[in-house]
C-alpha positions in Angstrom: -8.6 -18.1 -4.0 -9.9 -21.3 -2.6 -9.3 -24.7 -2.3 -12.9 -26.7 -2.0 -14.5 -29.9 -2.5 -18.8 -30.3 -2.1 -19.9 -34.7 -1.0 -23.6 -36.0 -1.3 -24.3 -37.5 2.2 -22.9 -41.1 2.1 -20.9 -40.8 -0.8 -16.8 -40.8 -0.8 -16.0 -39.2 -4.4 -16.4 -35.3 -4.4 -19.6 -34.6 -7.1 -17.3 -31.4 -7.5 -13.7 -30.2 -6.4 -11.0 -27.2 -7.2 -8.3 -29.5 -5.3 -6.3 -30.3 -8.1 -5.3 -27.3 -9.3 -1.8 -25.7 -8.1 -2.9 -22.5 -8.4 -6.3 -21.8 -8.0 -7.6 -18.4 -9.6 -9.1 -15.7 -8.0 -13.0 -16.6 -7.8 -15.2 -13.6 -7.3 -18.1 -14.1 -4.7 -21.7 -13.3 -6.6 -20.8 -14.0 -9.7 -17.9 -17.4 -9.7 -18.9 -18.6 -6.7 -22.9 -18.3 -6.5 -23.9 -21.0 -4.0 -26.1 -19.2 -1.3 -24.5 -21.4 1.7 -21.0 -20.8 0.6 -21.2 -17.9 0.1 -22.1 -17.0 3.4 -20.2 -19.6 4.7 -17.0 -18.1 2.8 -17.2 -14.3 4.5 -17.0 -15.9 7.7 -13.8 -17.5 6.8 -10.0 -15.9 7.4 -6.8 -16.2 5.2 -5.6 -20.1 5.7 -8.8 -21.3 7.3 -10.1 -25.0 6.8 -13.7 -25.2 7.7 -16.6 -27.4 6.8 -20.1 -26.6 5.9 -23.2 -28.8 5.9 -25.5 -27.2 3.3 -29.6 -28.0 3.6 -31.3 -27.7 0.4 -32.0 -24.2 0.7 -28.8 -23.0 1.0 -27.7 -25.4 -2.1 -28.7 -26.5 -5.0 -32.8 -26.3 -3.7 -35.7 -28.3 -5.0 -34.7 -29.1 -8.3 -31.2 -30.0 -7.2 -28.7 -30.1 -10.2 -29.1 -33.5 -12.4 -27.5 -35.7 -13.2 -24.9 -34.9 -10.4 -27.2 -33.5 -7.5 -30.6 -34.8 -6.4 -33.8 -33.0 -5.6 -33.4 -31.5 -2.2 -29.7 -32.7 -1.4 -28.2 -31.6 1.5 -24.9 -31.8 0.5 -21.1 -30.8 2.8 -18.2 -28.6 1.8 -14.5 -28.4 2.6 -13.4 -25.1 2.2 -9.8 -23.8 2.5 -9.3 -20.3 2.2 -5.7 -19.6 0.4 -6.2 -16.2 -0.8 -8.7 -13.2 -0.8 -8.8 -9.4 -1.9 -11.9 -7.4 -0.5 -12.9 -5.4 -4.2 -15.9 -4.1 -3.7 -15.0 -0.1 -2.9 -13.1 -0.9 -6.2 -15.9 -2.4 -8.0 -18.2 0.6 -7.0 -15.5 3.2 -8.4 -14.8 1.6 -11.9 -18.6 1.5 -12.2 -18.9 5.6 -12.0 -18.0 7.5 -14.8 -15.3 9.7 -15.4 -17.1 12.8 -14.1 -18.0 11.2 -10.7 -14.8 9.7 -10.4 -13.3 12.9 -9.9 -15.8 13.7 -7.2 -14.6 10.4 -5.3 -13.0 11.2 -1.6 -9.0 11.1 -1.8 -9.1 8.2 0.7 -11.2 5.7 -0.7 -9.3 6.5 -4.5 -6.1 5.5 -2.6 -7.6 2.5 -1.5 -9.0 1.5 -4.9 -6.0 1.9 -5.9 -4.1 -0.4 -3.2 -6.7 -2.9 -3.9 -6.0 -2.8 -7.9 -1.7 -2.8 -6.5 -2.7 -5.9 -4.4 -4.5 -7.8 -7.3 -1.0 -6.9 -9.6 0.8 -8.7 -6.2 -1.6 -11.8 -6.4 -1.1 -12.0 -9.9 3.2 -11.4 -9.8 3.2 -14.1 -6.7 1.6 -16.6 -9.5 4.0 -15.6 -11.9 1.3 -14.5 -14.4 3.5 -11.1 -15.3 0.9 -9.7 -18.0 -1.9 -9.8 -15.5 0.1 -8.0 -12.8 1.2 -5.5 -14.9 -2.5 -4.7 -16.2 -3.1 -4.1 -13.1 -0.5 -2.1 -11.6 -1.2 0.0 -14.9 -5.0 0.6 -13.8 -3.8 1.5 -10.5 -1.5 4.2 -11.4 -4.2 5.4 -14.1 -6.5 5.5 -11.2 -4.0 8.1 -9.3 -4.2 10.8 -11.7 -6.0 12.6 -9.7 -5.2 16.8 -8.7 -4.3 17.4 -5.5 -6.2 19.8 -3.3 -3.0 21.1 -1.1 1.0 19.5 -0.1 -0.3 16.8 1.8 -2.7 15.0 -0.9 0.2 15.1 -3.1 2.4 13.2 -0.7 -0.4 11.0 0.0 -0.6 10.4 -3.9 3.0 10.2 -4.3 3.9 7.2 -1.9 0.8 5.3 -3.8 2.4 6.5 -7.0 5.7 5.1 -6.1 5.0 1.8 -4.7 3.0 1.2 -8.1 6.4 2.4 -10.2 8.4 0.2 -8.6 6.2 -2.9 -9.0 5.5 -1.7 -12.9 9.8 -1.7 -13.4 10.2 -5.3 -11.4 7.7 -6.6 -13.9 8.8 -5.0 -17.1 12.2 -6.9 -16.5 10.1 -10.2 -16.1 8.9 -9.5 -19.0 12.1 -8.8 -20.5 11.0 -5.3 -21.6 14.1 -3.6 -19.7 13.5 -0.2 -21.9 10.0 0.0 -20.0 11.4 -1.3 -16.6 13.6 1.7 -17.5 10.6 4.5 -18.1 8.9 3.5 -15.3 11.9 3.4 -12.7 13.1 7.2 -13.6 9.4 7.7 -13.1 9.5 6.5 -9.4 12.9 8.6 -9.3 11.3 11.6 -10.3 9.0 11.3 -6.8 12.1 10.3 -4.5 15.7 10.8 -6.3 17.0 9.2 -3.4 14.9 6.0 -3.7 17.3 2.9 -3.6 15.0 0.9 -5.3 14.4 2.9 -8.0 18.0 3.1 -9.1 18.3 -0.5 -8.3 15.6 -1.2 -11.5 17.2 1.3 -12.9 20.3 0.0 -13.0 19.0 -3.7 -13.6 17.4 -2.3 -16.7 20.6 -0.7 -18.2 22.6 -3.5 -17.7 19.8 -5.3 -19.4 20.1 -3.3 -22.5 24.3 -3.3 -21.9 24.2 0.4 -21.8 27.0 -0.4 -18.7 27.9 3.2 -17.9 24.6 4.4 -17.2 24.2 0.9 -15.2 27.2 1.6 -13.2 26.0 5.2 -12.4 22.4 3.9 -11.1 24.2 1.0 -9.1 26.7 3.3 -7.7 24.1 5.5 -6.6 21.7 2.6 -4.8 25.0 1.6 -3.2 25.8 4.8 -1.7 22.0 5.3 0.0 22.6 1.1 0.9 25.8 -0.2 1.1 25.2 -3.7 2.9 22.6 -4.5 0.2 23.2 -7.7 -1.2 20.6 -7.1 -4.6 22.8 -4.1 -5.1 26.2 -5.4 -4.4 25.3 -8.8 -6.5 24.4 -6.6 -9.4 27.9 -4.7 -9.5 29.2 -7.5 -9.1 28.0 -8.9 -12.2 28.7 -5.5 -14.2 32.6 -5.8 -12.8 32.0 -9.3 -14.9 
């Protein structure tokens, strides 16, 4: 996600700019952003950098330039700010494979596709944009069904499992789909009964659907493992109401 405005040499106007957008989107190197110079000049750039490039022709828009807007042989200057970025390109190579090598994938690397897709659903929840995050947080739990070889690959792919649960019940309830937030937080339960979040969405998700007992019986629970926190106590608070 970047902020970025390219200037002809002695000219004040941008001939191009993604300034004025609130939120910029995601913009995937290669294929959005295609411009030799910045992309080059981009991967050398860290989360919240400014930086200016000064592009010659060769590394911009080249001997035929871009008409109307860009000359023959322009050498043309970027401001760059880097807001955002997500390195996808372990992901990208896995979704490529099919099914079959998939399942030959190293445990490791699937966990980190997976954290990558989880961080994308992040990006996307951060913005607000709830159906995109949950797409997301679906493909990464999809990507988890993997068998286990012994105890410890199972933990590893239960605490990836669970972090994607949880995200999956927050957003149902932004959504307003509290029966789902509902599915997916006894899911997260099923991996750790003792998980204070869990009953916490739980709990929000029952209320939601003014099935108050059951609410009172997740809250109750969340409280017990947390007693000093405020989410919790808030939310009894509001069922007392």
């Amino acid at each position: 996600a970047v902020k970025y405005s390219g200037y002809l040499e002695h000219r004040d106007e941008p001939f191009c700019t993604s300034g004025y957008s609130k939120s910029p989107r995601l913009m995937k190197l290669g294929k959005d952003i295609t411009l030799v110079g910045l992309e080059i000049g981009l991967l050398t750039m860290k989360k919240g950098e400014v930086a200016r490039f000064v592009f010659r022709p060769d590394y911009a828009y080249g001997q035929q330039g871009c008409p109307p807007l860009i000359p023959p042989n322009a050498t043309v200057m970027f401001e760059v700010e880097v807001l955002d970025f997500l390195d996808s390109d372990e992901s990208d190579t896995f979704l490529e494979l099919t099914a079959e090598q998939q399942d030959t994938f190293p445990l490791q690397k699937v966990l980190k596709v997976a954290d990558t897709e989880r961080e994308f659903g992040n990006y996307l929840y951060r913005k607000q944009h709830f159906e995109g995050a949950k797409d997301r947080y679906k493909r990464a739990f999809s990507i988890l069904h993997r068998s286990p070889s012994n105890e410890t690959e199972q933990c590893q792919i239960n605490a990836s499992k669970l972090l994607v649960l949880l995200n999956l019940s927050l957003t149902y309830l932004k959504l307003e789909c509290p029966a789902r937030a509902l599915i997916y937080g006894k899911k997260a339960l099923e991996i750790d009964q003792r998980n204070a979040k869990a009953l916490f969405r739980c709990g929000q998700a029952c209320l939601c659907m003014t099935e108050y007992e059951k609410a009172r019986d997740f809250l109750v629970r969340a409280q017990h493992i947390q007693p000093f926190n405020q989410d919790i106590n808030n939310e009894l608070k509001k069922l007392a109401r």
